[in-house]
BALOTI-245004 format. One record per residue (C-alpha): x, y, z; residue in one letter. Coordinates in pm, 1 decimal. Each point is the difference from the previous one (the first is absolute). Example, Ala and Ser with C-alpha at 12.3 -4.5 7.8 and 13.67 -1.06 7.14 Angstrom:
BEGIN
+----------+----------+----------+----+
:     east :    north :       up : aa :
+----------+----------+----------+----+
:   1230.0 :   -450.0 :    780.0 :  a :
:    137.0 :    344.0 :    -66.0 :  s :
+----------+----------+----------+----+
//
This chain:
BEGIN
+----------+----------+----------+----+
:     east :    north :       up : aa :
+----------+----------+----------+----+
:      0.0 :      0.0 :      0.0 :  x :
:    302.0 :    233.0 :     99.2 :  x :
:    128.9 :    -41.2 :   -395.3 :  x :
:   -318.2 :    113.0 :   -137.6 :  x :
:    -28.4 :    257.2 :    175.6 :  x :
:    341.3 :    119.0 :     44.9 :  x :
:     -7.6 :    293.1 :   -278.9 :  x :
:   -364.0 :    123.5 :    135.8 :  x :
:     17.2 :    356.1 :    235.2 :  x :
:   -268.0 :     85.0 :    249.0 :  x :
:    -90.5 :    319.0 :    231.1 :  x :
:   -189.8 :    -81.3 :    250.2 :  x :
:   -122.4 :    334.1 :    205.2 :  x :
:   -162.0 :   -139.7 :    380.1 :  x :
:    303.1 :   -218.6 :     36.5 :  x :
:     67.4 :     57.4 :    403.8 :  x :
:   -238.7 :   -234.3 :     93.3 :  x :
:   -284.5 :   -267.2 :    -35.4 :  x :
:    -70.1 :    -55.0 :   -383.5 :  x :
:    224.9 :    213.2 :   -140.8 :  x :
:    250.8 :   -146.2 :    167.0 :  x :
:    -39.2 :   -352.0 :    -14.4 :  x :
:    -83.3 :     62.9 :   -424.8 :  x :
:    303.9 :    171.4 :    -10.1 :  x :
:    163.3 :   -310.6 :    184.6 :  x :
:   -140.5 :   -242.8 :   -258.7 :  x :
:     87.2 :    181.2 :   -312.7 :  x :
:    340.6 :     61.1 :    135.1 :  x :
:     30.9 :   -412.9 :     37.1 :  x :
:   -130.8 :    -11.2 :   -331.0 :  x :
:    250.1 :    178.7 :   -163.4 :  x :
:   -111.6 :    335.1 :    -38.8 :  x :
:    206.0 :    340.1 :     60.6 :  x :
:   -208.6 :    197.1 :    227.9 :  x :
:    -10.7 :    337.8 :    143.0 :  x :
:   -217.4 :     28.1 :    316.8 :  x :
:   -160.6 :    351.5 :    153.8 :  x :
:   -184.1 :     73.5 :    291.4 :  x :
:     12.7 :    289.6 :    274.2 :  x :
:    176.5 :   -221.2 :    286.8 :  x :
:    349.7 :    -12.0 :    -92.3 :  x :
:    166.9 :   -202.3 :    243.9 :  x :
:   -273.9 :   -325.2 :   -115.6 :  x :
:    175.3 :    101.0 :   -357.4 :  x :
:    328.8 :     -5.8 :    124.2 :  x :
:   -115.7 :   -315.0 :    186.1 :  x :
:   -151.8 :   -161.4 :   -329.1 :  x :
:    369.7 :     73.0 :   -184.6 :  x :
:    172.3 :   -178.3 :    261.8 :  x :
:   -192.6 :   -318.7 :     -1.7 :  x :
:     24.7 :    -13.0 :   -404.7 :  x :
:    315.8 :    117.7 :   -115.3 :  x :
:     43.8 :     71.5 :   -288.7 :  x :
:   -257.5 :     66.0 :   -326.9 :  x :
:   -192.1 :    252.3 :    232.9 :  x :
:     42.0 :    393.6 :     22.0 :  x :
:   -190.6 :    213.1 :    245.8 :  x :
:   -182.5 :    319.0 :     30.2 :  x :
:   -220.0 :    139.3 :    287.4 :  x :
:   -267.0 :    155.6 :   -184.9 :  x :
:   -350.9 :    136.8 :    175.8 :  x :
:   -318.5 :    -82.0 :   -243.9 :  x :
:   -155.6 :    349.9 :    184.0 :  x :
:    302.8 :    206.4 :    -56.1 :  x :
:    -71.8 :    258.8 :   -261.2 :  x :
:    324.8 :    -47.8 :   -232.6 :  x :
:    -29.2 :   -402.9 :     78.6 :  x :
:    -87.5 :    -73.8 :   -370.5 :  x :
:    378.5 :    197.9 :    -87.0 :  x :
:    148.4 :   -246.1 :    269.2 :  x :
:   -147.9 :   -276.9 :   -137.8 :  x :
:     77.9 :     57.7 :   -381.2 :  x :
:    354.1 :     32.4 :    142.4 :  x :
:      2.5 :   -332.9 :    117.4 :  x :
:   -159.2 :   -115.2 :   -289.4 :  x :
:    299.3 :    185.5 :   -204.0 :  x :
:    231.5 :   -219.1 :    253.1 :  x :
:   -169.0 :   -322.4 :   -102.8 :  x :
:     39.7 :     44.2 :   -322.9 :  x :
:   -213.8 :   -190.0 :   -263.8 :  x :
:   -312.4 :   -101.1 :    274.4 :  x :
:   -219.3 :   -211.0 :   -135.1 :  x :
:   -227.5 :     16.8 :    314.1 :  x :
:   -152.0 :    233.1 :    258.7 :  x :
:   -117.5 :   -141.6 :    303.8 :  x :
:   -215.6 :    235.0 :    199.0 :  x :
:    -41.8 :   -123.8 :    359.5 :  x :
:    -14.4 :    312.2 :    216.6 :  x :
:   -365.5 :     66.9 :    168.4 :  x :
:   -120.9 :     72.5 :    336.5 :  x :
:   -348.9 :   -126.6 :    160.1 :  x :
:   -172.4 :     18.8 :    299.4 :  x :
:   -381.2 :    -76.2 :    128.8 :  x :
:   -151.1 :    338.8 :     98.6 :  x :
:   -328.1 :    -47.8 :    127.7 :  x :
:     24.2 :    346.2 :    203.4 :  x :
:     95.8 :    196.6 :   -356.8 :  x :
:    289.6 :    164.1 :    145.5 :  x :
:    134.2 :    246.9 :   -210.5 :  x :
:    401.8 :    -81.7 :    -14.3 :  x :
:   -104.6 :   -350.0 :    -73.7 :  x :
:   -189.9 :     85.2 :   -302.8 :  x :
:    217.4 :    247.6 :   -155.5 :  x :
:    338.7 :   -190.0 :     64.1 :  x :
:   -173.9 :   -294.3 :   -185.4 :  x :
:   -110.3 :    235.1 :   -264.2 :  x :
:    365.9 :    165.7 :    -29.8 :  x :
:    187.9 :   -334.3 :    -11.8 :  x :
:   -287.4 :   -211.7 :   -217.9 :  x :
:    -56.9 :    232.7 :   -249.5 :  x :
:    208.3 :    305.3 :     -3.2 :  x :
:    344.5 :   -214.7 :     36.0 :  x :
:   -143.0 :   -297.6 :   -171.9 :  x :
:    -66.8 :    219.1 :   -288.3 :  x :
:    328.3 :    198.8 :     10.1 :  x :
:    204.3 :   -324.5 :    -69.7 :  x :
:   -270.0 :   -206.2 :   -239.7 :  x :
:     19.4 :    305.2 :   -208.5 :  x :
:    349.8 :     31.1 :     -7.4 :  x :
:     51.9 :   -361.4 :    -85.7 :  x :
:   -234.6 :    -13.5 :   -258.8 :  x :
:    175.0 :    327.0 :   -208.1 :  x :
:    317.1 :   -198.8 :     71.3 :  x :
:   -118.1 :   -338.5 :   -157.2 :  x :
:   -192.6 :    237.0 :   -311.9 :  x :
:    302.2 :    151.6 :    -90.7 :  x :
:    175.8 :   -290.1 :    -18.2 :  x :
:   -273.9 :   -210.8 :   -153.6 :  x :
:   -129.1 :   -207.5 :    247.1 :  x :
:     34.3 :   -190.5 :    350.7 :  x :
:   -188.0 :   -153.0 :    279.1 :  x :
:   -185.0 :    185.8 :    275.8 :  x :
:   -154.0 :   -181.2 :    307.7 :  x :
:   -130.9 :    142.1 :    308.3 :  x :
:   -131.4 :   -134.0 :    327.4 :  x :
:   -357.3 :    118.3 :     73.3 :  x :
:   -246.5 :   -216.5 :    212.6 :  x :
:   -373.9 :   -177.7 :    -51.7 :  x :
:    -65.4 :    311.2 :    190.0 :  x :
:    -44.8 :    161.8 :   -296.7 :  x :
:   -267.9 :   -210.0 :   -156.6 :  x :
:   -264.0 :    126.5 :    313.2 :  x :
:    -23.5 :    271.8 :    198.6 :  x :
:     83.0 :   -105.0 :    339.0 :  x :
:   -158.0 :    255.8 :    289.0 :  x :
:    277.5 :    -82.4 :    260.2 :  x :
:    249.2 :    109.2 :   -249.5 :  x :
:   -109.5 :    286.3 :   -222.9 :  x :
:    297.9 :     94.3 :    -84.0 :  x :
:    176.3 :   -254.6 :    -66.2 :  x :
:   -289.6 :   -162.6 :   -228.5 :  x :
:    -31.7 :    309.2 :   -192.2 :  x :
:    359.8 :     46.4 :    -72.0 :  x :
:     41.5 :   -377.2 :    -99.0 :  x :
:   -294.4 :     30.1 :   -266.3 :  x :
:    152.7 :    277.2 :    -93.8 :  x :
:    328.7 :   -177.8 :    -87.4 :  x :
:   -224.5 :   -274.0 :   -170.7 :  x :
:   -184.2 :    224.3 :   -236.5 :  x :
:    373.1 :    242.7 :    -65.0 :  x :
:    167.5 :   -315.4 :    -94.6 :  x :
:   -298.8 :   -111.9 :   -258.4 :  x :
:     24.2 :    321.7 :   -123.6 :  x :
:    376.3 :     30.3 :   -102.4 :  x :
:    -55.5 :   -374.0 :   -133.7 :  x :
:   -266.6 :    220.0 :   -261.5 :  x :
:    277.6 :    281.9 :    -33.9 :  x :
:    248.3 :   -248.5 :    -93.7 :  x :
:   -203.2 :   -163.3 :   -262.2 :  x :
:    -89.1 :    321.6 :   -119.7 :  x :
:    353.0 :    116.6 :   -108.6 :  x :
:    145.3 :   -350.3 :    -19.9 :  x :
:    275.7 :     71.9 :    280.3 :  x :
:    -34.8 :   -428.3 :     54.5 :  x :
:      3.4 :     38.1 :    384.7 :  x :
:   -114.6 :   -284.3 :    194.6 :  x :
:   -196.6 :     58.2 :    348.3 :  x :
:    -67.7 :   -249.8 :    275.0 :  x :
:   -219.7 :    130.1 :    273.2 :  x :
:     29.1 :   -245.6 :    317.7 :  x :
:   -292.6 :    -18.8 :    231.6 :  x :
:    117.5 :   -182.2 :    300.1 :  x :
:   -243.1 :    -87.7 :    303.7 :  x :
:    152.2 :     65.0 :    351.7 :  x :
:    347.5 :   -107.8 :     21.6 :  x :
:    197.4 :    -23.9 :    329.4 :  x :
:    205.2 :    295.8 :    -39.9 :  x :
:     35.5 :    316.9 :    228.0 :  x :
:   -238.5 :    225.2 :   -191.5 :  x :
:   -272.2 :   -212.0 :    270.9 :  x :
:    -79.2 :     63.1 :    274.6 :  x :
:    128.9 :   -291.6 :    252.6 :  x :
:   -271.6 :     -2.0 :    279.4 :  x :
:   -240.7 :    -74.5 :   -270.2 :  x :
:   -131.5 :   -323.6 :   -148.2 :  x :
:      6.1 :    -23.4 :   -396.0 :  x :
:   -186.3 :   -293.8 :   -171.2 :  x :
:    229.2 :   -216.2 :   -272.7 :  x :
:    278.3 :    204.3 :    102.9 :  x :
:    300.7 :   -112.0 :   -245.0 :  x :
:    350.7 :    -18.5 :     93.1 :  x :
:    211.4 :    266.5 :   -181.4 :  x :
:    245.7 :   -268.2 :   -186.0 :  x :
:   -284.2 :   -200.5 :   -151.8 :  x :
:   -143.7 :    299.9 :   -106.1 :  x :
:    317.3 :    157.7 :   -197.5 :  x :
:     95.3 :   -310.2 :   -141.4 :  x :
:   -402.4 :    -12.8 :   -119.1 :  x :
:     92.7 :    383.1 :   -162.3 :  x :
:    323.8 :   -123.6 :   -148.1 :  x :
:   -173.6 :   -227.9 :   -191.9 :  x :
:   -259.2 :    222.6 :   -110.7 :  x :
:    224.1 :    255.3 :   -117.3 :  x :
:    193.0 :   -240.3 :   -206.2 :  x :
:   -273.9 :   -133.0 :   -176.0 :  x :
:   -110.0 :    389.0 :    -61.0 :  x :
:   -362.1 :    -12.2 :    139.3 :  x :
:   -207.7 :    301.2 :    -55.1 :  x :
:   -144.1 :    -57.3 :    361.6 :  x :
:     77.5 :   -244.7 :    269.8 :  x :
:   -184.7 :    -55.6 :    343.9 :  x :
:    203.1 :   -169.8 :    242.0 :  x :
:    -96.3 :   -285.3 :    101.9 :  x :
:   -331.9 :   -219.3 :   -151.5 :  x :
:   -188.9 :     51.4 :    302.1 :  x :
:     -7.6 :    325.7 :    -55.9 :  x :
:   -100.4 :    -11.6 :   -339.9 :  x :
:   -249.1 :   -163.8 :    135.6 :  x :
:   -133.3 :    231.5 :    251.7 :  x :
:      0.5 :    301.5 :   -257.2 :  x :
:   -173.1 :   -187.4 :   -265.6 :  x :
:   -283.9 :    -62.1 :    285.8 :  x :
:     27.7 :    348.1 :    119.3 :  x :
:    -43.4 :    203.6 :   -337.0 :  x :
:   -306.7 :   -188.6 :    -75.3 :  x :
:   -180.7 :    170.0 :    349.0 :  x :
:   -158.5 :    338.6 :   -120.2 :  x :
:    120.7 :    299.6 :    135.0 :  x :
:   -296.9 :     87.4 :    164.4 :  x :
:     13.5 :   -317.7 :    173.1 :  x :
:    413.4 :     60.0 :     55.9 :  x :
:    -90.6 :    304.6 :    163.6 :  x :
:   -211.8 :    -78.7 :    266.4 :  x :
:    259.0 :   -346.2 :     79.8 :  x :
:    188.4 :      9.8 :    354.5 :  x :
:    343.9 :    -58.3 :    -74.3 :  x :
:    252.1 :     93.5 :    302.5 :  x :
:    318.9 :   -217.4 :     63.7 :  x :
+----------+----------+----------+----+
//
């Protein structure tokens, strides 16, 4: 796997810790050169050290007004990416609607999400094409009332993704998008005192994204349970949705 892969350059931006990281982890084993980005630096530094070589570095905050000219740096550093790999979100029940909760969530899933997707994309037009895949949630497929927020700005990515998948057919740029839709995963993005049904363990669920990504589907939801569950839930009406109880 290591051979195949050993001329094939990643950026993965969310790379200090659960999915990010452990992505970054299996592409690096696969062969890839790959430069990682997040806001902690010492987890980068951290990330280096336990992978030697084939990795460069670059603490980069997705909220950060110049973040997308950080991030085309690193992709400049690269060189040559053939992927993007957009892991950096933030979400958090907020049943009370407190008002730094929403608008952090808002800053980091749309304004930062949409500094770098933008930026990649003009990088892979101008050079003809490329692979872009992002981490959003099920979240996004119903609006959740414990987490308005973070629902909101999930669909959000959902809907921005489908439509640079119609911009790219439109002027033939030949960029490929994979939008993953994981269910709750064990990472720290949870809160630990709760309980989360068909919680997944962070490992299975990147090597389940690897796999995706490679075979360059349009959308993925991680795992079949899942799949499951939103195929039930988008058949209840919203005016049925609306009036559901749903607290965790």
């Amino acid at each position: 796997m290591a051979e195949r892969y050993k001329n094939k350059r990643a950026v993965i931006i969310g790379a200090t810790s659960g999915i990010g990281r452990e992505v970054a982890k299996l592409l690096h084993a696969d062969g890839w050169f790959i430069g990682v980005a997040g806001r902690r630096l010492e987890l980068l530094e951290t990330l280096k050290e336990e992978l030697g070589s084939n990795i460069i570095y670059k603490q980069i905050d997705i909220c950060d007004e110049d973040a997308d000219r950080a991030f085309v740096e690193l992709l400049e550093e690269v060189g040559e990416v053939d992927l993007v790999f957009h892991a950096s979100g933030v979400g958090r029940q907020n049943p009370t609607l407190e008002k730094d909760i929403e608008m952090r969530t808002m800053d980091t899933n749309v304004l930062g999400f949409t500094r770098i997707i933008t930026a990649a994309y003009r990088y892979f037009a101008e050079r003809g094409g490329g692979h872009i895949a992002v981490i959003s949630s099920i979240a996004g497929t119903k609006g959740l009332g414990a987490a308005p927020a973070y629902s909101a700005t999930k669909r959000f990515q959902n809907t921005y993704i489908q439509c640079l998948c119609q911009h790219s057919a439109i002027n033939k740029t030949e960029i490929t998008f994979t939008d993953i839709r994981p269910g709750f995963v064990d990472t720290a993005i949870l809160n630990k005192e709760k309980h989360y049904p068909m919680l997944m363990d962070v490992e299975y669920v990147a090597k389940k994204i690897v796999k995706a990504v490679y075979a360059r589907k349009r959308s993925y939801i991680v795992d079949w349970r899942y799949s499951v569950l939103v195929w039930f839930w988008r058949m209840i009406p919203d005016w049925v949705w609306e009036k559901i109880s749903i607290k965790n």
